[in-house]
BADREN-470579 format. One record per atom (N, C-alpha, C, O, CB): residue number from 1; atom name; y, z, x. Coordinates in steps of 0.02 Angstrom, whole numbers. Glycine has a CB too. Layout:
% BADREN-470579
<i->NUM | at->CA | v->Y | w->Z | u->X>
...
//
This chain:
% BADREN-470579
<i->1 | at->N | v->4122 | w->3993 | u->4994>
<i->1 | at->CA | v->4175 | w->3985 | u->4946>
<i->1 | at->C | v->4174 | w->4040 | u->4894>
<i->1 | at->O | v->4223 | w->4072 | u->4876>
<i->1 | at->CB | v->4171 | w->3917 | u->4913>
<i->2 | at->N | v->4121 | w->4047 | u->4875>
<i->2 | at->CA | v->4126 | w->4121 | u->4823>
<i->2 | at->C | v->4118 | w->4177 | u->4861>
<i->2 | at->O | v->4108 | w->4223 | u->4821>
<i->2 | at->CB | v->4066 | w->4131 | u->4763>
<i->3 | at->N | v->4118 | w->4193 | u->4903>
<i->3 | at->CA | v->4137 | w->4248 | u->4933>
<i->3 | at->C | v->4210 | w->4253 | u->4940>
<i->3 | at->O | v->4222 | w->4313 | u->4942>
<i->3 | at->CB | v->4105 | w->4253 | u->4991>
<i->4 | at->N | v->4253 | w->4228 | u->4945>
<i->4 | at->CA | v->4318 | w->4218 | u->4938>
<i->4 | at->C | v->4340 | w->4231 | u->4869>
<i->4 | at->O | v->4392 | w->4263 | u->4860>
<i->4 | at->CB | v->4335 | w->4155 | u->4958>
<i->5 | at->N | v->4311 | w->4213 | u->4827>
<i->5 | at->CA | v->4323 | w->4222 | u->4737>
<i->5 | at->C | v->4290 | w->4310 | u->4715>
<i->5 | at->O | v->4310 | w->4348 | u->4671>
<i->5 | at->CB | v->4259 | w->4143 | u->4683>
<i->6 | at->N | v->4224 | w->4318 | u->4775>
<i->6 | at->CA | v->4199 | w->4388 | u->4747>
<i->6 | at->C | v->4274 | w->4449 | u->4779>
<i->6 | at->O | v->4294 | w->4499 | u->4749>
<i->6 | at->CB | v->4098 | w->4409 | u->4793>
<i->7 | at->N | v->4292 | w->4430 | u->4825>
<i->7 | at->CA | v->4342 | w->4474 | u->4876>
<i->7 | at->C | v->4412 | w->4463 | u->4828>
<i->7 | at->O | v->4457 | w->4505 | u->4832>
<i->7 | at->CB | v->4351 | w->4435 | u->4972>
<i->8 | at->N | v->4418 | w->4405 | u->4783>
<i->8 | at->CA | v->4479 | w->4419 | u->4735>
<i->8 | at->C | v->4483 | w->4452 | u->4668>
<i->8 | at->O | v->4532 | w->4476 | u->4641>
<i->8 | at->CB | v->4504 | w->4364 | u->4720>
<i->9 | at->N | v->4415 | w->4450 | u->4646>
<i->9 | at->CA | v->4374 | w->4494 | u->4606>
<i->9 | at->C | v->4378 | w->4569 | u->4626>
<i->9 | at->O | v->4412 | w->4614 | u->4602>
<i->9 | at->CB | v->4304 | w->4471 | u->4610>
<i->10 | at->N | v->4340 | w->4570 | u->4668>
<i->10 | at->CA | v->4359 | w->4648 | u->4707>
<i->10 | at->C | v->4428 | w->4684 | u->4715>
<i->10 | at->O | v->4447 | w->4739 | u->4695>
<i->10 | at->CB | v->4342 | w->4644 | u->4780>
<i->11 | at->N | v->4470 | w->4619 | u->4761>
<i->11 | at->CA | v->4539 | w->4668 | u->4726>
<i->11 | at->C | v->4577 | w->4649 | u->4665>
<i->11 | at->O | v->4636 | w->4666 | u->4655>
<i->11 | at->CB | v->4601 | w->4671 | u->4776>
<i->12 | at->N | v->4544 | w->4617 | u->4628>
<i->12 | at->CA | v->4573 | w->4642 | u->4576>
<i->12 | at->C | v->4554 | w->4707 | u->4529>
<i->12 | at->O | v->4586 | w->4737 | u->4486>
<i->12 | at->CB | v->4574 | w->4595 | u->4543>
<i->13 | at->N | v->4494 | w->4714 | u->4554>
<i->13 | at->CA | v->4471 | w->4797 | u->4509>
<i->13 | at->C | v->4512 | w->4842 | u->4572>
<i->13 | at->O | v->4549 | w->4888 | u->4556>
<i->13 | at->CB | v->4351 | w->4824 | u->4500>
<i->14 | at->N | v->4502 | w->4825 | u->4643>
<i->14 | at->CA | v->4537 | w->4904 | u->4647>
<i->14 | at->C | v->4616 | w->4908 | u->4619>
<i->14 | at->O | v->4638 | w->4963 | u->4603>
<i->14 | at->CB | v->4539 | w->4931 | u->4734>
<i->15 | at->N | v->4655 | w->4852 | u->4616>
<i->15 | at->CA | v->4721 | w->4839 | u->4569>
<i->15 | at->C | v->4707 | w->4887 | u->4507>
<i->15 | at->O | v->4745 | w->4929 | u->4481>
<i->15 | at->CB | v->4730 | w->4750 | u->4540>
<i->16 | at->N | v->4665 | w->4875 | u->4496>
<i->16 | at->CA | v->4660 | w->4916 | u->4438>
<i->16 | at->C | v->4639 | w->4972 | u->4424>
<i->16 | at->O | v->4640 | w->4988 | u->4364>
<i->16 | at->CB | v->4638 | w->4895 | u->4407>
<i->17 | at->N | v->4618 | w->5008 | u->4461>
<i->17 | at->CA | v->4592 | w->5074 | u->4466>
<i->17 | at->C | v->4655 | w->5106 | u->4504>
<i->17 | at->O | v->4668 | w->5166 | u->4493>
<i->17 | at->CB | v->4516 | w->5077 | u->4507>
<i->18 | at->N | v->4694 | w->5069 | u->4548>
<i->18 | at->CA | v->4750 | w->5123 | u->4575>
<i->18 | at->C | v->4785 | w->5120 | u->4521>
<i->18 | at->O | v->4804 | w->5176 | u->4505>
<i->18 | at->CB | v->4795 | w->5109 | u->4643>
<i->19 | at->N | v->4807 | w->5069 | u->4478>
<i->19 | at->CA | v->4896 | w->5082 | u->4467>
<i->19 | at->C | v->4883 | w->5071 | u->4375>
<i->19 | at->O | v->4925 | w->5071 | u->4330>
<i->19 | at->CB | v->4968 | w->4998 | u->4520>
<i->20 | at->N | v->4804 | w->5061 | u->4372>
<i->20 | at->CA | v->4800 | w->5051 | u->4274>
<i->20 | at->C | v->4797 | w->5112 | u->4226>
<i->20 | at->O | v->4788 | w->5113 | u->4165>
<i->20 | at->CB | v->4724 | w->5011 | u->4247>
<i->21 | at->N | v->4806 | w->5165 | u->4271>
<i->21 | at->CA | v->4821 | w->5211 | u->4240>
<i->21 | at->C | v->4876 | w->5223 | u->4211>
<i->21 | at->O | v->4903 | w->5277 | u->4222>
<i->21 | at->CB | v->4811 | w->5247 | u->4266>
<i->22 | at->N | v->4897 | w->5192 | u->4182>
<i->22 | at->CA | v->4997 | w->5183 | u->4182>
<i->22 | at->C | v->4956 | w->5128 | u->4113>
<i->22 | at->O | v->5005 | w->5123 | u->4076>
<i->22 | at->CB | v->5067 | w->5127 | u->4287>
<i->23 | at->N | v->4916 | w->5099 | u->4088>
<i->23 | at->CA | v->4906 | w->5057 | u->4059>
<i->23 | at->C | v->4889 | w->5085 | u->3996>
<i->23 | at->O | v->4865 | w->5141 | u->4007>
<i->23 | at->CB | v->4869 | w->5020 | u->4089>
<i->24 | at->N | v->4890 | w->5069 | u->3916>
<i->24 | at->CA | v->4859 | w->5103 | u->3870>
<i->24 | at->C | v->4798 | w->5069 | u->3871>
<i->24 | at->O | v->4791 | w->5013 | u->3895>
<i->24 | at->CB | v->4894 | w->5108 | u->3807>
<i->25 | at->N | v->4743 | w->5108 | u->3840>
<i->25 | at->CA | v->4671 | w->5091 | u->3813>
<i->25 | at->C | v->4647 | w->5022 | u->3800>
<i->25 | at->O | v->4604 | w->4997 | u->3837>
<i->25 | at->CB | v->4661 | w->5121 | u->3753>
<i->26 | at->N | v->4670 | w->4992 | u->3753>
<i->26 | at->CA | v->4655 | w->4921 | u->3757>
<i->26 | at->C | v->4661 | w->4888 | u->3805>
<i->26 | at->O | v->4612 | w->4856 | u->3824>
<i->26 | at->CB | v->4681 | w->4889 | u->3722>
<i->27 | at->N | v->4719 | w->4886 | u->3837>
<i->27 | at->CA | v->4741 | w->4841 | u->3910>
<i->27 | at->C | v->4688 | w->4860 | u->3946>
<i->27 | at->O | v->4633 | w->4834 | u->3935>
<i->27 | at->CB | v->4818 | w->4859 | u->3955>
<i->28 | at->N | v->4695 | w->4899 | u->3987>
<i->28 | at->CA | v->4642 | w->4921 | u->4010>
<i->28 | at->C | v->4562 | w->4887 | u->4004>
<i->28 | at->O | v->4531 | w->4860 | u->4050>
<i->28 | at->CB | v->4648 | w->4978 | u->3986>
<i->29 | at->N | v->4538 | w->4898 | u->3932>
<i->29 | at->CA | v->4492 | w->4896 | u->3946>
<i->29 | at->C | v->4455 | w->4806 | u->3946>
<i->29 | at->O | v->4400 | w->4788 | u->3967>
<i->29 | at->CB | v->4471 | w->4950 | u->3906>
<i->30 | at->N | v->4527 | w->4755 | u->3905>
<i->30 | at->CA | v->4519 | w->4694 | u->3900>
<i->30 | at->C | v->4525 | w->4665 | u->3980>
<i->30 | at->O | v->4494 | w->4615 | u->3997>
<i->30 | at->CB | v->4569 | w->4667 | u->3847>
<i->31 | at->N | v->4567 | w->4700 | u->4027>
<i->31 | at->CA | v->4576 | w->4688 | u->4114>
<i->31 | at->C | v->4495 | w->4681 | u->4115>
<i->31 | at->O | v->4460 | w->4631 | u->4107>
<i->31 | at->CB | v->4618 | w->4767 | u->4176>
<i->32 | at->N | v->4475 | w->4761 | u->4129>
<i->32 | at->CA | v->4419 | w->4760 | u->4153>
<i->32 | at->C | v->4354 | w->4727 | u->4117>
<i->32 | at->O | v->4312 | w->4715 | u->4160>
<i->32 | at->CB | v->4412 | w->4819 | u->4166>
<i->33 | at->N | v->4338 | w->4713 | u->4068>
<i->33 | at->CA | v->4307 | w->4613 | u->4041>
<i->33 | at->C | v->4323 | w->4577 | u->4078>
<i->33 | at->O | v->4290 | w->4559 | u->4126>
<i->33 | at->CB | v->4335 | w->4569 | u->3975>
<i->34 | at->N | v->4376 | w->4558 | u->4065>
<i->34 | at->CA | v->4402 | w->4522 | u->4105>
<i->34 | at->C | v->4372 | w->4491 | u->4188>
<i->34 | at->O | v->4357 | w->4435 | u->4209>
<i->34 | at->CB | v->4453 | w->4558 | u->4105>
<i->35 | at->N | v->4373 | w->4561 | u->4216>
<i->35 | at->CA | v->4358 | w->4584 | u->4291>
<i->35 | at->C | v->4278 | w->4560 | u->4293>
<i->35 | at->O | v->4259 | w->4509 | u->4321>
<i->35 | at->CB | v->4370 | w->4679 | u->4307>
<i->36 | at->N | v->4237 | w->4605 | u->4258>
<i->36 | at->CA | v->4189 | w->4591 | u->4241>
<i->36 | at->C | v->4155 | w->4531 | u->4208>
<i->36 | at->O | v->4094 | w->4527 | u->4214>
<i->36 | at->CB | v->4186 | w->4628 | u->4220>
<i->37 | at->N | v->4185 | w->4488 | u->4176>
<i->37 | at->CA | v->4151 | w->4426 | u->4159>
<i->37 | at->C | v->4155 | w->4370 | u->4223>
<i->37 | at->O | v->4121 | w->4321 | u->4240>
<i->37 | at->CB | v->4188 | w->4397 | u->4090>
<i->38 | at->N | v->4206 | w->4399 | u->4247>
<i->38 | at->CA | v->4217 | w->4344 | u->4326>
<i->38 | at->C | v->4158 | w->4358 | u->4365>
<i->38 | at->O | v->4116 | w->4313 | u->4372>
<i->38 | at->CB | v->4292 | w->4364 | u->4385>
<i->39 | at->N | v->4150 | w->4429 | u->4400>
<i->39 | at->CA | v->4101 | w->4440 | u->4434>
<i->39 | at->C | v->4034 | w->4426 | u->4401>
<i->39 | at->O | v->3991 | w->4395 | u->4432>
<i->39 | at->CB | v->4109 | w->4499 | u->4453>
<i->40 | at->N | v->4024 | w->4448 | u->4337>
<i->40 | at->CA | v->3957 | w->4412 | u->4321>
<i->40 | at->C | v->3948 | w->4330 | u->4333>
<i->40 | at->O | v->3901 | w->4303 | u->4363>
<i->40 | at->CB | v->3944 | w->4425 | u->4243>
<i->41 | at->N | v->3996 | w->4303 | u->4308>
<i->41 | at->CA | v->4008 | w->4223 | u->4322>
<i->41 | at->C | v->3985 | w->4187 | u->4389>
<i->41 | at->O | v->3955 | w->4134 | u->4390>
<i->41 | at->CB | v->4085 | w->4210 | u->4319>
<i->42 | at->N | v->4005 | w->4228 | u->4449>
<i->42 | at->CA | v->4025 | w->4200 | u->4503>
<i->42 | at->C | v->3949 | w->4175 | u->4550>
<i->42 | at->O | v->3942 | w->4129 | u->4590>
<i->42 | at->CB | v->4077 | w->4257 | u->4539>
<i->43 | at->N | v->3906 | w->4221 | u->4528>
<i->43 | at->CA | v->3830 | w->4206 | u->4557>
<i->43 | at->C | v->3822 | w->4144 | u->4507>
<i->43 | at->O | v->3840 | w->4138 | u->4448>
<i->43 | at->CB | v->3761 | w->4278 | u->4547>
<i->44 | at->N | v->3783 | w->4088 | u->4558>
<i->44 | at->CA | v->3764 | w->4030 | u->4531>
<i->44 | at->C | v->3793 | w->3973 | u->4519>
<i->44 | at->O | v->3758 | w->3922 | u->4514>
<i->44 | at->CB | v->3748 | w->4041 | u->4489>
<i->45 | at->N | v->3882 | w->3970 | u->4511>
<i->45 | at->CA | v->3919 | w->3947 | u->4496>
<i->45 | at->C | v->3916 | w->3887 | u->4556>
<i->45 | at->O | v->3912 | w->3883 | u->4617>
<i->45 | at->CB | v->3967 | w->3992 | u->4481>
<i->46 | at->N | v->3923 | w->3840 | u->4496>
<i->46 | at->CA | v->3936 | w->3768 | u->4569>
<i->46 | at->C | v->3999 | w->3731 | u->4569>
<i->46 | at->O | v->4031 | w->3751 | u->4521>
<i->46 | at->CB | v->3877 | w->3693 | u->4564>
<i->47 | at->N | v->4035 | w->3682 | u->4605>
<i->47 | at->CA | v->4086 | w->3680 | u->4640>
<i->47 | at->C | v->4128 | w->3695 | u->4577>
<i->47 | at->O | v->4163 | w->3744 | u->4572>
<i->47 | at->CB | v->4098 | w->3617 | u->4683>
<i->48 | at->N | v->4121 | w->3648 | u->4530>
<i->48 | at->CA | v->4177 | w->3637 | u->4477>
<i->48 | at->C | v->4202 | w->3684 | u->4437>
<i->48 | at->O | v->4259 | w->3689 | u->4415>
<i->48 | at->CB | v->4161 | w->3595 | u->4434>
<i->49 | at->N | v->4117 | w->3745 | u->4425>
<i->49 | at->CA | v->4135 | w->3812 | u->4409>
<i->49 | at->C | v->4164 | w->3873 | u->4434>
<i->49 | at->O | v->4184 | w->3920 | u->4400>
<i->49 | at->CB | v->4099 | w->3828 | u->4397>
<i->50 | at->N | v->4164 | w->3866 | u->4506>
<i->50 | at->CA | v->4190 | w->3898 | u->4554>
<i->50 | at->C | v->4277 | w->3892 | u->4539>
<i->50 | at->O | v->4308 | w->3944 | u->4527>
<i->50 | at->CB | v->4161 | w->3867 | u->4623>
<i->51 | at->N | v->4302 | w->3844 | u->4539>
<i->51 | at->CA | v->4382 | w->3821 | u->4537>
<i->51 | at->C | v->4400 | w->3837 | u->4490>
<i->51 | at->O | v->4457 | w->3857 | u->4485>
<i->51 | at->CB | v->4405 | w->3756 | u->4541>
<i->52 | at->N | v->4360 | w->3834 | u->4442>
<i->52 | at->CA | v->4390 | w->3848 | u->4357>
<i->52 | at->C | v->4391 | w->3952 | u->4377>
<i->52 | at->O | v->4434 | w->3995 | u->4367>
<i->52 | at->CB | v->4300 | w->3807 | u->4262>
<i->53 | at->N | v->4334 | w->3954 | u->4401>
<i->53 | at->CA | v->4332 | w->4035 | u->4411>
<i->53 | at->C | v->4402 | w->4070 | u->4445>
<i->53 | at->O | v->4442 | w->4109 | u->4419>
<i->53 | at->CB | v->4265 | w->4055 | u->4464>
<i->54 | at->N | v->4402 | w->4046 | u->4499>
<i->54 | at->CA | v->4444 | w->4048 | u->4545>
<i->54 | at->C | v->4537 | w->4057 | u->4505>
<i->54 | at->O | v->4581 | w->4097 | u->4519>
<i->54 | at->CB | v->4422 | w->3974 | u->4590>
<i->55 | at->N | v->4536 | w->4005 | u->4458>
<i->55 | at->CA | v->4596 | w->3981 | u->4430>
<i->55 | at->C | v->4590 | w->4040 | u->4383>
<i->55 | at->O | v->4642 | w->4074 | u->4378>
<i->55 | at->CB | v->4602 | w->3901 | u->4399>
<i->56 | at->N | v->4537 | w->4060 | u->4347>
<i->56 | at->CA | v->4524 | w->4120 | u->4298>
<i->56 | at->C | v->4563 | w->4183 | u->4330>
<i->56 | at->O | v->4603 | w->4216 | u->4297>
<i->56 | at->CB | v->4439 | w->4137 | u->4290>
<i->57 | at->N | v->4545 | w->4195 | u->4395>
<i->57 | at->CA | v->4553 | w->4241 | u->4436>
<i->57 | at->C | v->4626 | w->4277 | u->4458>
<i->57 | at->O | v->4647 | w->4332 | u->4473>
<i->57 | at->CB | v->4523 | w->4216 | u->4483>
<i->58 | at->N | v->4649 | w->4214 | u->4451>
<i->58 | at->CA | v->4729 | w->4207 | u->4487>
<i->58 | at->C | v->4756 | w->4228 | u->4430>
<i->58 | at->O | v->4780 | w->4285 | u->4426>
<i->58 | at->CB | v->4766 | w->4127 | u->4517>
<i->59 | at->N | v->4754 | w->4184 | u->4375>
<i->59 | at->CA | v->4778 | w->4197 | u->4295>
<i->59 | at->C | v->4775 | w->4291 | u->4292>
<i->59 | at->O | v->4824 | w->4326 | u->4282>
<i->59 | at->CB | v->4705 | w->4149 | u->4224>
<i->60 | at->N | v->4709 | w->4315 | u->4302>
<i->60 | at->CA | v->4706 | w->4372 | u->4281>
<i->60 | at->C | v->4750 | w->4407 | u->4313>
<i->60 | at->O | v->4787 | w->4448 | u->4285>
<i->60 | at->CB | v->4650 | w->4395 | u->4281>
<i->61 | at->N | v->4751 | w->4396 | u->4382>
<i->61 | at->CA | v->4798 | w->4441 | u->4439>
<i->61 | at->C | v->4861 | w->4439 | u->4401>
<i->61 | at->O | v->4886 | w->4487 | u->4372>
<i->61 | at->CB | v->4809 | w->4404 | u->4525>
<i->62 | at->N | v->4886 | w->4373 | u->4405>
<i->62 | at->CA | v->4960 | w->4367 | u->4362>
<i->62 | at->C | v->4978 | w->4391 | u->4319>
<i->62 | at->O | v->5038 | w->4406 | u->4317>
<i->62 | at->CB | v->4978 | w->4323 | u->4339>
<i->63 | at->N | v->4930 | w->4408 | u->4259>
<i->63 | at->CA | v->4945 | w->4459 | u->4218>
<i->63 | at->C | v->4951 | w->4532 | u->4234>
<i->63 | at->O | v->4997 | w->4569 | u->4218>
<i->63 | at->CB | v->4907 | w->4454 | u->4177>
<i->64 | at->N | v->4900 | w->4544 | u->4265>
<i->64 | at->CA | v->4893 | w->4616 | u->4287>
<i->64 | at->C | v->4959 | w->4631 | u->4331>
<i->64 | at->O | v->4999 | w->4677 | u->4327>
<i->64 | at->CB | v->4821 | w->4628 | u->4332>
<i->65 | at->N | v->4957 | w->4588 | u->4366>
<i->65 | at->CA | v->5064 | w->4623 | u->4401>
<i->65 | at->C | v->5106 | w->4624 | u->4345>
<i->65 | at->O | v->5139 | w->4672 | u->4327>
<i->65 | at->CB | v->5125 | w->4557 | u->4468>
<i->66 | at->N | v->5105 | w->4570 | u->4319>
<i->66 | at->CA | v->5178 | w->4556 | u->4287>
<i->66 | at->C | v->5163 | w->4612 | u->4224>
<i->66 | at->O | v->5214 | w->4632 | u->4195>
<i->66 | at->CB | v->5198 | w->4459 | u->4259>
<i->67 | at->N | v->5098 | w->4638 | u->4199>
<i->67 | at->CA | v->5109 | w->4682 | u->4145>
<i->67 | at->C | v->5146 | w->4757 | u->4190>
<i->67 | at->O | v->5201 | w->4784 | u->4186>
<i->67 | at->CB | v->5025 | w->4694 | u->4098>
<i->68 | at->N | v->5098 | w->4769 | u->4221>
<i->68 | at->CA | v->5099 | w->4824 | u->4296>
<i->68 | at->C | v->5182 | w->4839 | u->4301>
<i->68 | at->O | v->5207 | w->4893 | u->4288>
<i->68 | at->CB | v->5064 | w->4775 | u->4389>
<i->69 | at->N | v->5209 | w->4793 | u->4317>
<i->69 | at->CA | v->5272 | w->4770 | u->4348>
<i->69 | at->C | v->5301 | w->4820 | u->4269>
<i->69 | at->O | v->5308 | w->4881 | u->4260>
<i->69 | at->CB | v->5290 | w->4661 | u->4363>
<i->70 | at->N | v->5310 | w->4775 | u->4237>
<i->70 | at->CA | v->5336 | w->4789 | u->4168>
<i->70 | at->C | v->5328 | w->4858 | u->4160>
<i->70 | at->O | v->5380 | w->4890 | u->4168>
<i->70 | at->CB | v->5301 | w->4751 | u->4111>
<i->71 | at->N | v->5261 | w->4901 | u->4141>
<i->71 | at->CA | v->5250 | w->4953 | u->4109>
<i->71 | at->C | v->5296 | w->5024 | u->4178>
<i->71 | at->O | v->5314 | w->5081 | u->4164>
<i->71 | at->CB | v->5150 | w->4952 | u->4090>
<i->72 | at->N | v->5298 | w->5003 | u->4221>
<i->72 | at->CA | v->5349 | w->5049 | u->4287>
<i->72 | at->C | v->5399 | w->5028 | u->4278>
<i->72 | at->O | v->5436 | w->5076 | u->4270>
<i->72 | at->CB | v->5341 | w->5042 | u->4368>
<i->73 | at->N | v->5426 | w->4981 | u->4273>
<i->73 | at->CA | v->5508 | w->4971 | u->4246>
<i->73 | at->C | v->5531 | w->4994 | u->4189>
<i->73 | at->O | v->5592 | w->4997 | u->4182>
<i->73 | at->CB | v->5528 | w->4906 | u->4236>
<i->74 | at->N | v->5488 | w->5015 | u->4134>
<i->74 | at->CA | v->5484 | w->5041 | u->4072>
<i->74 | at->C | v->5498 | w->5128 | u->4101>
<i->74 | at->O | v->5553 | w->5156 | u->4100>
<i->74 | at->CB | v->5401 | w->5017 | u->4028>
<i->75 | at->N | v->5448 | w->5152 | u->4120>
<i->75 | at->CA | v->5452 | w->5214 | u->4142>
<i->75 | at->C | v->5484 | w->5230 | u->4185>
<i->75 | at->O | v->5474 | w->5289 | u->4201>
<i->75 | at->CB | v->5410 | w->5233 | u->4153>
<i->76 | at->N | v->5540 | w->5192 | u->4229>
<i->76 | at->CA | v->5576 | w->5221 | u->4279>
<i->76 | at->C | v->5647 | w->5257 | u->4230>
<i->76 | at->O | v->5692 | w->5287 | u->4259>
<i->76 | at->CB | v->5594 | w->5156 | u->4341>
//
């Protein structure tokens, strides 16, 4: 089950290494916390923490498009 949560973790940093360049400094660097407090999280974690992680995970993705999304519609 957390291998499934480490592989959404994962793409969410490469999400962010292709297209966060388009992002200013802060964003950026609150994503990648972000990114990083999950993956530290995810070793050890048992069922109930896993789901809450998991739900963390999705949340973050969602932001990261819909800002993503935004900051290219800005610049087109």
């Amino acid at each position: 089950m957390s291998s499934d949560l480490k592989k959404l973790v994962d793409e969410l940093e490469v999400l962010l290494i292709e297209r966060g360049g388009s992002l200013d400094a802060p964003a950026r660097r609150e994503f990648e916390g972000q990114i990083e407090r999950l993956r530290t999280s995810i070793d050890g974690a048992d069922v109930v923490r896993t789901a809450w992680l998991r739900k963390e995970a999705l949340q973050t993705l969602a932001s990261l498009l819909s800002v993503l999304t935004n900051v290219i519609t800005l610049l087109k």
